[in-house]
C-alpha positions as CSV (number, residue, x, y, z in Angstrom):
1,X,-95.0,-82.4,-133.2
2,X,-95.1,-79.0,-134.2
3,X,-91.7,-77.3,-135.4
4,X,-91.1,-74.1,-134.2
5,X,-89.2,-73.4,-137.3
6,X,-92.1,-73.4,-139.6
7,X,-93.8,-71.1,-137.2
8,X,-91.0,-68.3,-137.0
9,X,-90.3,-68.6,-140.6
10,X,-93.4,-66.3,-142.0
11,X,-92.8,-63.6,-138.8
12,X,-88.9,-63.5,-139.8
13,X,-89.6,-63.3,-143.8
14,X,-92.3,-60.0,-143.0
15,X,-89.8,-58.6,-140.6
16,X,-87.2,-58.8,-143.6
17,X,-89.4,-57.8,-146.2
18,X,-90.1,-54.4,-144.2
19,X,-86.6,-53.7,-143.7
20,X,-86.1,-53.7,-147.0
21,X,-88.9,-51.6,-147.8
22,X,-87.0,-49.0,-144.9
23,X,-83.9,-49.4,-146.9
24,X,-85.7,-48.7,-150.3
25,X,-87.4,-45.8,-148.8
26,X,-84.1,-44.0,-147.4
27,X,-82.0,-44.8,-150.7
28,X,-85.3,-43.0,-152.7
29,X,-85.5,-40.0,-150.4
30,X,-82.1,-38.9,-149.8
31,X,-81.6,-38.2,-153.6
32,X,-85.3,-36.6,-153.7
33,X,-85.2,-34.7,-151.0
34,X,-81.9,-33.4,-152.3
35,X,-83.9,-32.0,-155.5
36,X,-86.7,-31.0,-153.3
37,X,-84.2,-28.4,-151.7
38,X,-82.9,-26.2,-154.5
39,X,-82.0,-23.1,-153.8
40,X,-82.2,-20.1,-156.9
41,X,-79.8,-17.3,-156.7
42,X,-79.0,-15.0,-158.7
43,X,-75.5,-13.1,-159.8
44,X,-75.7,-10.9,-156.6
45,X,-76.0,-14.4,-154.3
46,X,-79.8,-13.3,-154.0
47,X,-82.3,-16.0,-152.5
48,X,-85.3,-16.1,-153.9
49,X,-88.4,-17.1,-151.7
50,X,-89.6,-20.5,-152.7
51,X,-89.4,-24.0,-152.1
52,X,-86.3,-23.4,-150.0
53,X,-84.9,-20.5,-147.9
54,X,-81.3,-20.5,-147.3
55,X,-80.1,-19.5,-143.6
56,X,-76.6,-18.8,-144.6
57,X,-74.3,-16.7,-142.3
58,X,-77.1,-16.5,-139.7
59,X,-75.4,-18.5,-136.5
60,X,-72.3,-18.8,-135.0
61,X,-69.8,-21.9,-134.5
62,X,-69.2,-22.8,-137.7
63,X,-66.2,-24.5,-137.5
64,X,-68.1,-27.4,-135.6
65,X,-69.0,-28.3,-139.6
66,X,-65.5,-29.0,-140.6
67,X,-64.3,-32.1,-141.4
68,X,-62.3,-33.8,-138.9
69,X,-60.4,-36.4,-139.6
70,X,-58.7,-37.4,-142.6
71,X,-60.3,-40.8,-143.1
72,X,-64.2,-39.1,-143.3
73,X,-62.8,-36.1,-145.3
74,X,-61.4,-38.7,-148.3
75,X,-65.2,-39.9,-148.5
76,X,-66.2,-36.7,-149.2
77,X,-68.2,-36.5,-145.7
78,X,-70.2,-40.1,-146.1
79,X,-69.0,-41.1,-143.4
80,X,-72.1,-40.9,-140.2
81,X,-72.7,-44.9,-140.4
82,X,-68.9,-45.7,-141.0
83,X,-67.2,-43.1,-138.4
84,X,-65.1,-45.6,-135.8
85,X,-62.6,-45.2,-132.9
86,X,-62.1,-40.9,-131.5
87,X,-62.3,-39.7,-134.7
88,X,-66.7,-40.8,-134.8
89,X,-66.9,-38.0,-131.9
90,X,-66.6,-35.6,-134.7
91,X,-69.4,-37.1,-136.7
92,X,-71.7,-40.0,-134.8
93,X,-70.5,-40.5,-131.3
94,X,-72.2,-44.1,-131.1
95,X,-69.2,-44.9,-133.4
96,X,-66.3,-44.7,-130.2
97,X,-68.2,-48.3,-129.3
98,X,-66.0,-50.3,-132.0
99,X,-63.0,-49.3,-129.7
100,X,-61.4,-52.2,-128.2
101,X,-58.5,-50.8,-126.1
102,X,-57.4,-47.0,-125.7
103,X,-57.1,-45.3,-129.1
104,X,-55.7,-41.8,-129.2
105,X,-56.1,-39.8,-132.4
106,X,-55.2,-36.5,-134.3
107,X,-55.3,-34.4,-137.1
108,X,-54.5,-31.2,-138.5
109,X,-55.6,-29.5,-141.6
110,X,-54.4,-27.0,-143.3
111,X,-57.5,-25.0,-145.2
112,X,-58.2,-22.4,-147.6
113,X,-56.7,-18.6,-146.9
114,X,-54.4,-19.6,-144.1
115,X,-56.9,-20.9,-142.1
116,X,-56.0,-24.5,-139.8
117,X,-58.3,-26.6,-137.7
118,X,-57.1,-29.8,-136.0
119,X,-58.6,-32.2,-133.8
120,X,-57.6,-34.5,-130.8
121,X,-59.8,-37.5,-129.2
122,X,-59.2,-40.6,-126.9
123,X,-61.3,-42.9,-126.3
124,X,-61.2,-45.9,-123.7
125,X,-63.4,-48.7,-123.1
126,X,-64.8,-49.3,-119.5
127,X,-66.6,-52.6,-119.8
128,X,-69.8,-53.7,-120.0
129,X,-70.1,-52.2,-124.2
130,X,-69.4,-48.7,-122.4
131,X,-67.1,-46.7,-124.0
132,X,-65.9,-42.5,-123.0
133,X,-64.2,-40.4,-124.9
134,X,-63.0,-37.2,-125.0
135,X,-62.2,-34.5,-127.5
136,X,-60.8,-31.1,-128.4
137,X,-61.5,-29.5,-131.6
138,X,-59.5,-25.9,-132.5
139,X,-59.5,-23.8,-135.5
140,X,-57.9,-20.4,-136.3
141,X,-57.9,-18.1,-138.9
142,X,-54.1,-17.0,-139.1
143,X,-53.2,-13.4,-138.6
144,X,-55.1,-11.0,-140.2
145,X,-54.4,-7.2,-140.1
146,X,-56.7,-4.4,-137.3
147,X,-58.3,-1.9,-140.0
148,X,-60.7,1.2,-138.1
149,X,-62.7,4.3,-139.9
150,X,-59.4,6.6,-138.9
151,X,-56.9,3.7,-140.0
152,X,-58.6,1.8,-142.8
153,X,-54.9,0.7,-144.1
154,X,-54.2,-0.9,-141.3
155,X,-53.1,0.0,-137.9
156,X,-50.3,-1.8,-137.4
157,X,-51.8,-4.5,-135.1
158,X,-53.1,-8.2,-136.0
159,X,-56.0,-10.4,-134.5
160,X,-57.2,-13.4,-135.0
161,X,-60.5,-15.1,-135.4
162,X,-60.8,-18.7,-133.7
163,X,-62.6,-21.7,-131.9
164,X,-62.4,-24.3,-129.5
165,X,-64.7,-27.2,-128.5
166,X,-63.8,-29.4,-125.7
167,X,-66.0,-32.5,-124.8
168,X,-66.8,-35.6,-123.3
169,X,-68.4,-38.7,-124.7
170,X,-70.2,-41.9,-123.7
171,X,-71.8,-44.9,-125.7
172,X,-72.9,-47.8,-125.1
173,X,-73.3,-51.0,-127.4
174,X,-77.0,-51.7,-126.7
175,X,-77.2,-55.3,-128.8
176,X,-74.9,-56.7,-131.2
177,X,-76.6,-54.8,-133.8
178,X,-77.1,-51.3,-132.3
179,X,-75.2,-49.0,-130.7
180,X,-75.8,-45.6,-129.2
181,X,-73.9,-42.5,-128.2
182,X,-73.9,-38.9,-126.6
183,X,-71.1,-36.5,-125.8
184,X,-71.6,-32.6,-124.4
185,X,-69.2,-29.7,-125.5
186,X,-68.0,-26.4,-124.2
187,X,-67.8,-24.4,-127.6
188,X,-66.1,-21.1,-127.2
189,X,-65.4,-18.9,-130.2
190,X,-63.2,-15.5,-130.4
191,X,-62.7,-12.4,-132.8
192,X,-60.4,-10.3,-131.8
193,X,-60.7,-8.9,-128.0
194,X,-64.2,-10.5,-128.4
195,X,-65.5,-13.9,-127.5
196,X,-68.9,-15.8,-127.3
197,X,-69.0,-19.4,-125.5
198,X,-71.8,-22.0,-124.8
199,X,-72.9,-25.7,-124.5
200,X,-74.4,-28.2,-126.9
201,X,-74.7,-31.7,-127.7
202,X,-74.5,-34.6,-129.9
203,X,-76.5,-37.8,-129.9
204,X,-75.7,-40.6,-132.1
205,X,-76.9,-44.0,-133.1
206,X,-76.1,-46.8,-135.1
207,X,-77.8,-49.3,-136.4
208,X,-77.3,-52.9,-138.0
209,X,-80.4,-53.6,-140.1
210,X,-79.3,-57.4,-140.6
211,X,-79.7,-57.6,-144.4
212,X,-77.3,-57.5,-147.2
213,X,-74.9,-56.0,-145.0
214,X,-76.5,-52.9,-144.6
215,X,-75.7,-50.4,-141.5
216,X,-77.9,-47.2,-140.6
217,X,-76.2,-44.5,-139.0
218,X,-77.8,-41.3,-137.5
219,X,-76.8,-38.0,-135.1
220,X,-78.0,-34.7,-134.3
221,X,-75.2,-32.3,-133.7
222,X,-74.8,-29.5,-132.2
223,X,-78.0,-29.6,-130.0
224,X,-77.9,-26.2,-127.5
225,X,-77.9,-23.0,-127.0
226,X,-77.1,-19.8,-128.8
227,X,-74.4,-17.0,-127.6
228,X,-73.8,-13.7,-128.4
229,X,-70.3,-12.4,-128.4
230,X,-68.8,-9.9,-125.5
231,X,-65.7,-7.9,-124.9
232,X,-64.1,-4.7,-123.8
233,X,-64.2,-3.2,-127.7
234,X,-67.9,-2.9,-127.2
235,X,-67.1,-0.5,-124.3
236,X,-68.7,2.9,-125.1
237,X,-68.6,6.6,-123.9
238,X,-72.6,7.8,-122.9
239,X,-72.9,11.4,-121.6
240,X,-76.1,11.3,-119.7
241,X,-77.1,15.0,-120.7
242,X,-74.6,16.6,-122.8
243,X,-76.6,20.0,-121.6
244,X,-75.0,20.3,-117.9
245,X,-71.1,20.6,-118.3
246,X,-71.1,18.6,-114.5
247,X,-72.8,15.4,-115.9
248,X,-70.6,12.7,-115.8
249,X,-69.3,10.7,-118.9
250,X,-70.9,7.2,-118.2
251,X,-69.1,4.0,-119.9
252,X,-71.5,1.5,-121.4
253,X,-71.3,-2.1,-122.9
254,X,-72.9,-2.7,-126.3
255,X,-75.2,-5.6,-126.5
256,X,-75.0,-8.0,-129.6
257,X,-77.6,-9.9,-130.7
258,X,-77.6,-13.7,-130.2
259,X,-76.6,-16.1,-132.5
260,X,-78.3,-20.0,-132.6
261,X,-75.6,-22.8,-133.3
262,X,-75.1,-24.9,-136.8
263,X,-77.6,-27.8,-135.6
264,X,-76.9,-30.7,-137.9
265,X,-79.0,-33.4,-138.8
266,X,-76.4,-36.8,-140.1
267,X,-78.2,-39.4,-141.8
268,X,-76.1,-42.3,-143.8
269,X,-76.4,-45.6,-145.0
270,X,-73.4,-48.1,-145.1
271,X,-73.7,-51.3,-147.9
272,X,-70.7,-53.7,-147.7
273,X,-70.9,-54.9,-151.4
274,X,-67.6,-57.2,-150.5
275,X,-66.4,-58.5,-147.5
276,X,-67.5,-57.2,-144.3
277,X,-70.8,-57.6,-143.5
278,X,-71.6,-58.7,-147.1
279,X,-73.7,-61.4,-148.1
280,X,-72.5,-61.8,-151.6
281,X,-69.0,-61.6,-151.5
282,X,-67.8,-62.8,-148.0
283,X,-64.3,-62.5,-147.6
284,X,-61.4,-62.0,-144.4
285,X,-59.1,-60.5,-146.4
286,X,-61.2,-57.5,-148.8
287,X,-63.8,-55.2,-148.0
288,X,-65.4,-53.1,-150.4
289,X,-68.5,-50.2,-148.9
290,X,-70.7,-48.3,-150.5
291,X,-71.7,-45.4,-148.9
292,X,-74.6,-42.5,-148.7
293,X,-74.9,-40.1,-146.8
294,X,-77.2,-36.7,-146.3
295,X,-76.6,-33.8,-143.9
296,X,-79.0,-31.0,-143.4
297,X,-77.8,-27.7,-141.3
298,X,-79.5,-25.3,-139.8
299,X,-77.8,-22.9,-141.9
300,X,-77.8,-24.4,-145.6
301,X,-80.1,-26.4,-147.3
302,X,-79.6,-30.1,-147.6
303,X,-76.5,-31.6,-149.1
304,X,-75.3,-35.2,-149.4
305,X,-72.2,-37.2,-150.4
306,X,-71.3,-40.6,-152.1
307,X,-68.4,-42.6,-151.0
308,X,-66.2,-45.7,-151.3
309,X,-64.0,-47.4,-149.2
310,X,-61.5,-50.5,-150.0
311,X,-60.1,-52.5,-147.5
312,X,-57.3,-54.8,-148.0
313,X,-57.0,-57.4,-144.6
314,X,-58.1,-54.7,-142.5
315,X,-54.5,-53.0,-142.9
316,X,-54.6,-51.0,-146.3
317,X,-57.6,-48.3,-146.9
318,X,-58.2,-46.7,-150.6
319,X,-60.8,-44.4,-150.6
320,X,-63.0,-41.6,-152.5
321,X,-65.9,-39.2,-152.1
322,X,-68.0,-36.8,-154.0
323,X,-70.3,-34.0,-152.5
324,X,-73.6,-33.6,-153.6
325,X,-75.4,-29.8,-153.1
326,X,-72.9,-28.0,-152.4
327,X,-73.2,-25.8,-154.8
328,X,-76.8,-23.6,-156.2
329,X,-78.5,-23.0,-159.1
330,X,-77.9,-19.3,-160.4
331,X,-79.7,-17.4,-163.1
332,X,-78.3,-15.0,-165.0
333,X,-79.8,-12.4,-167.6
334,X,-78.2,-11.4,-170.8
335,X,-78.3,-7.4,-172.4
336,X,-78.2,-5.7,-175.3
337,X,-77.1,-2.1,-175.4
338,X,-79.5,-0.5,-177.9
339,X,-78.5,3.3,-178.9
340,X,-80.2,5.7,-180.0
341,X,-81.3,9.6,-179.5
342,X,-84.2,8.8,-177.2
343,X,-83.2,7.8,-173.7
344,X,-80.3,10.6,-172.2
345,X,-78.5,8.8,-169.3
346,X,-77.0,12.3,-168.3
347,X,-73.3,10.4,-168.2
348,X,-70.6,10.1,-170.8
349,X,-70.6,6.1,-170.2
350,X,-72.5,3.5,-167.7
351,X,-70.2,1.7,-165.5
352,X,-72.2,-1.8,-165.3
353,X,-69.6,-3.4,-163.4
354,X,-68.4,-0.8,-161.0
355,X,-65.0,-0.7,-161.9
356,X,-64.2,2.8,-162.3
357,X,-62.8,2.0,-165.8
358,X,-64.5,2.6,-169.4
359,X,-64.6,-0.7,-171.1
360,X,-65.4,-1.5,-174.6
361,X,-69.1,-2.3,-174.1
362,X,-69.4,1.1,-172.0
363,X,-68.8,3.2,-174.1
364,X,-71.4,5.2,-175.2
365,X,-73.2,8.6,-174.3
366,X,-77.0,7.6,-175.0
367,X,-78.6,4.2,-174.7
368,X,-80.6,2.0,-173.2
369,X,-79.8,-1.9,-171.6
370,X,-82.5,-4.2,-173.3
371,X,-82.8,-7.9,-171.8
372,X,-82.5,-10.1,-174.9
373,X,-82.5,-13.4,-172.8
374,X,-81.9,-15.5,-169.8
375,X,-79.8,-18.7,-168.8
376,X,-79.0,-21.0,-165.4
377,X,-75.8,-22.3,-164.4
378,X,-74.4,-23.1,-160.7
379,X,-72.5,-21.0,-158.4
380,X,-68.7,-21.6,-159.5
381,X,-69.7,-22.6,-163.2
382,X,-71.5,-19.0,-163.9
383,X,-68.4,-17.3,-162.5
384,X,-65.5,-19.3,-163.8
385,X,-66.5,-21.6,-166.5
386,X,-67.7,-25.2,-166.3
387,X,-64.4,-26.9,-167.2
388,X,-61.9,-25.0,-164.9
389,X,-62.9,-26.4,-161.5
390,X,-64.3,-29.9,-162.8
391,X,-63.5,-32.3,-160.3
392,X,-64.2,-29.4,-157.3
393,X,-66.7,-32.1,-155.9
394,X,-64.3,-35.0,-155.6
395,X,-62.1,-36.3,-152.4
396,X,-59.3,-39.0,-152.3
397,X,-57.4,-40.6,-150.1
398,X,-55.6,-43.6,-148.4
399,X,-55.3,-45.4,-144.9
400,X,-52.4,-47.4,-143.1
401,X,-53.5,-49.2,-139.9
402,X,-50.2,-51.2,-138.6
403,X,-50.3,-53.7,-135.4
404,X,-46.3,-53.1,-134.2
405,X,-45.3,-54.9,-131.3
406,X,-48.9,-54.8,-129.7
407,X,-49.4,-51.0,-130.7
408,X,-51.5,-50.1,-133.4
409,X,-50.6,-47.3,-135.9
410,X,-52.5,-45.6,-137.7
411,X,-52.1,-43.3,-140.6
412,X,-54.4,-41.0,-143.1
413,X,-54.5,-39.0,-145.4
414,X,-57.3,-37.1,-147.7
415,X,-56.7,-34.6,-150.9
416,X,-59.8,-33.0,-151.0
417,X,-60.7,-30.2,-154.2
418,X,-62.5,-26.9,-152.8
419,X,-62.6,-25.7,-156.6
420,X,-62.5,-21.9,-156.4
421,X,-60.7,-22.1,-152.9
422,X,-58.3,-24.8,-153.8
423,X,-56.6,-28.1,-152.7
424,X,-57.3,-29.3,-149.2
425,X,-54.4,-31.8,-147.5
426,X,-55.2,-33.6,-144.1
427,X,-53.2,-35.8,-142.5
428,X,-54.1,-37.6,-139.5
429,X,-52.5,-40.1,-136.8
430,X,-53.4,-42.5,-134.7
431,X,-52.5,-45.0,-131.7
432,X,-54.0,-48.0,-130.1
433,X,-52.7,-49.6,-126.9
């Protein structure tokens, strides 16, 4: 008799050994890619052409890249292979598949320089390991004050500068070990009297490998495309021929140029070191997961983040990220003011930093700037020391899911620390029928 067993066994141990090799690989290249893609800048946020090229500023939508929901904020943004229930439609959509009854959720953030974002989504599963959902994400700037060339003071009048996605989503639980998703968004974005709007999609996946607890999550957001803004301030006077007094005074529309959308590649890697999915520590009661994950905009180079979350019996949530990339290398140059009777700058004093104001190392009537040496530092460090914004890269927070009377509630929080631009609360809620 022949056992089947013995057979299977040497197909099963290759399949294994080249998942783990997978594994390996993406663990090796998210942190090498990561160095790969330094960008050099220098004091006057100058990129410099090289191994990277930074597309910073250069489309339009960008608060499709915020962070919704408090739960993926707290991990710092590793979140793509751990994102579950309405709030994964912000960052995988194949992630609305681990809902098991109606969930609604929502959030609302209060950022940097008065600006808010929040977030609603519901999801509802129809059967067959399909699940839709639906979503609305809104941010706006505050009130900020009209200036023009004749009233640069102000006018009197304030505008704001806002936008709004509103979608739909469907996944579907292929196997017991992947899942996939897509949703489509309208995306509409105002400044002022002026507005741009389009469509784009996401497409999401995720992905059991089967060993050591190890889930593979991937998406590609913000797939469609570009817009260019429109509106009645772009209205202009044209007089045809200014030589005939009878030629009439035409009004014309001024045409903007268009503008892609921030397309964002998600890739993340979730390792359940206790409980869970774990192999080594099985437990019902505690999970412990380890977390990677890289993004890579259109717009910026590629950035990353570590995170942790700790579950206590599915009920309590503890968690912590820190960004990685976020910030640049920049190079500086250091000066010494050498006088003598040589070099006439023609000026009582050189203003180096534009002030208006002599300071103590201006003043002098003839000189000349000698570069004595040259150092590298990153972004925030080079402008306001390395100790005052030290923990800028780090996010905390906690988690409260609650089963009351057949509802589930749901509660979270996130601190995260912007450096430069400051503490960032979100809270978010939660309900399950």
């Amino acid at each position: 008799m022949i056992n089947s067993n013995v057979l299977y066994a040497p197909a099963r141990t290759a399949k294994t050994k080249n998942s783990i090799k997978l594994v390996l690989i993406l663990m090796l290249l998210i942190p090498s890619l990561m160095q790969a893609q330094d960008t050099r800048q220098d004091s006057l946020n100058t990129v410099y052409p090289g191994d990277d090229f930074s597309k910073v500023a250069t489309s339009i939508g960008q608060f499709l890249k915020l962070e919704y929901g408090a739960a993926g904020a707290a991990l710092g943004g590793a979140y793509t292979a751990l994102a579950h229930g309405p709030q994964a439609m912000a960052w995988n959509p194949a992630g609305i598949t681990t809902t098991v009854g109606p969930e609604l959720y929502m959030s609302n953030n209060e950022l940097y320089a008065g600006i808010t974002n929040s977030y609603l989504g519901f999801t509802v599963p129809i059967g067959g390991g399909n699940t839709l959902g639906i979503v609305a994400q809104y941010m706006n700037s505050g009130d900020m004050e009209v200036t023009t060339l004749d009233f640069p003071d102000g006018t009197g009048e304030q505008f704001q500068a806002t936008g709004l996605a509103l979608g739909m989503a469907f996944a579907r639980r292929l196997t017991d070990r992947l899942s996939v998703g897509v949703s489509a968004k309208m995306i509409r974005e105002t400044i002022y009297r002026e507005s741009a709007s389009t469509f784009a999609f996401d497409v999401g996946s995720n992905f059991d490998l089967g060993i050591y607890g190890l889930v593979l999550g991937m998406s590609i957001q913000n797939f469609g495309v570009g817009s260019r803004f429109d509106g009645p301030d772009l209205n202009q006077p044209l007089d045809v021929n200014d030589e005939f007094q009878s030629s009439p005074e035409l009004t014309t529309r001024l045409l903007t140029e268009e503008w892609p959308l921030p397309l964002v590649f998600r890739a993340g890697l979730r390792m359940d070191i206790m409980g869970g999915k774990s192999p080594w520590l099985p437990t019902p009661v505690h999970r412990l997961s380890l977390l990677l994950d890289a993004n890579d905009p259109f717009d910026a180079v590629l950035r990353g983040a570590i995170g942790l979350e700790y579950s206590f019996d599915d009920m309590l949530f503890l968690r912590g990220g820190y960004k990685l990339k976020y910030e640049w290398p920049v190079e500086y140059e250091e000066y010494e003011y050498v006088l003598n009777g040589e070099y006439d700058l023609g000026e009582p004093y050189i203003d180096w930093n534009d002030n208006g104001i002599r300071d103590a190392n201006e003043d002098f009537e003839d000189g000349l700037a000698v570069k004595t040496a040259e150092f590298s530092s990153s972004s925030w460090d080079s402008y306001y020391g390395s100790d005052k914004y030290s923990l800028r890269r780090f996010s905390i927070g906690a988690g409260l899911n609650y089963n009351l009377y057949g509802t589930k509630l749901l509660f979270d929080y996130s601190y995260s620390n912007y450096g430069i631009l400051g503490m960032v609360q979100q809270v978010s809620v939660g309900f399950g029928f």
